[in-house]
N, C-alpha and C positions, 0 to 999 in steps of 0.2 A: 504494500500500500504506500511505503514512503518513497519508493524510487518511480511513484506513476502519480505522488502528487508534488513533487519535485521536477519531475520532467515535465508536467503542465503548467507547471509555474515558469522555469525557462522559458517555455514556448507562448506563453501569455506576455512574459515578458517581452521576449523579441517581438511579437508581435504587435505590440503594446510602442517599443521604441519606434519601429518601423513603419506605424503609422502616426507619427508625429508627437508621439508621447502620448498617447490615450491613458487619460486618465483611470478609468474606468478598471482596462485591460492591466495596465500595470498594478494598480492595486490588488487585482484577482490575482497577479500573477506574487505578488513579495504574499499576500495571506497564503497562497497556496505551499512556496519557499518556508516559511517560518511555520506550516504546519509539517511540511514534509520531513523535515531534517530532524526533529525527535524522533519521528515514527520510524525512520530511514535506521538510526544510529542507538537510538534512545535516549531516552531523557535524560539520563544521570551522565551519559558521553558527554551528550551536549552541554548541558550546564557546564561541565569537566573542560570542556574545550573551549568553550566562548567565556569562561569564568576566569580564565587564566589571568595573575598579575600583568604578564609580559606580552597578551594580546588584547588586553584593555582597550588599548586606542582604535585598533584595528574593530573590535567588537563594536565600540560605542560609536565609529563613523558607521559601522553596517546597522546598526539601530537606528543611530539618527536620519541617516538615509531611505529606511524602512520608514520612520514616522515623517518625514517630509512627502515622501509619495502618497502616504496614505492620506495627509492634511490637504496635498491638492499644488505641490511641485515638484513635478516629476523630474523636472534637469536635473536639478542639483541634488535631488533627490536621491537618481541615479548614478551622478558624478559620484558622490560618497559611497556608496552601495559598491561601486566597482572598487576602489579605495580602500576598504574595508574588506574587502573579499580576497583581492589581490597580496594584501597585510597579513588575511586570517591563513590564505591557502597558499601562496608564494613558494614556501617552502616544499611543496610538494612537486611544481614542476618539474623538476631533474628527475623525482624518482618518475612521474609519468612520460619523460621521454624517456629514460631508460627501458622502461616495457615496453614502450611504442615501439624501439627499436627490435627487439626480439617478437614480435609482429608475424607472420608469415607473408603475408603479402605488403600492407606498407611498411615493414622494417626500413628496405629500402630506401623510403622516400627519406623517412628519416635520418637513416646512418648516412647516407650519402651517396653509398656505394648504389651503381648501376645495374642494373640486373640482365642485363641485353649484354650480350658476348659479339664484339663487333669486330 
């Protein structure tokens, strides 16, 4: 249930961006995010991970950004949001390109290496 009300929240939110910041659509889309991600991990992870002293700030612009969208400004709303996501999850890029790499099919794209023998 949490990784299908997290993906409709993504897709609300693109959605949402892509049509000029629709109010509406982005707000469906951070309620559906901020339910998904207990259900996804669990409550007590979550608290555990957005509660942390050392991603404080990172947390509190992804809230503040949450509560701007919701209030009815979605720019800056979602400026923060990105801000705070980037702050909270940052850390993880290297490990998900590393997987990406070992991939079967786009490994590839990503190691560098060609896969056409010319």
């Amino acid at each position: 249930v949490g990784i299908i009300l997290l993906s409709a929240g993504a897709a609300f939110t693109a959605l949402g961006i892509t049509l000029f910041f629709n109010k509406t659509l982005m707000r469906l889309g951070n309620l559906l995010f901020v339910a998904g991600v207990p259900l996804m991990i669990g409550p007590g992870r979550t608290m555990g991970y957005f509660l942390q002293p050392k991603k404080a700030r990172a947390t509190g612009c992804l809230a503040c950004g949450i509560l701007l969208v919701l209030v009815g400004h979605p720019v800056i709303g979602i400026l923060l949001e990105v801000f705070g996501l980037l702050n909270l999850f940052g850390n993880m890029f290297p490990l998900v390109m590393m997987m990406a790499k070992n991939l079967p099919v786009v490994g590839s794209l990503f190691s560098g290496k060609s896969s056409s023998s010319s």
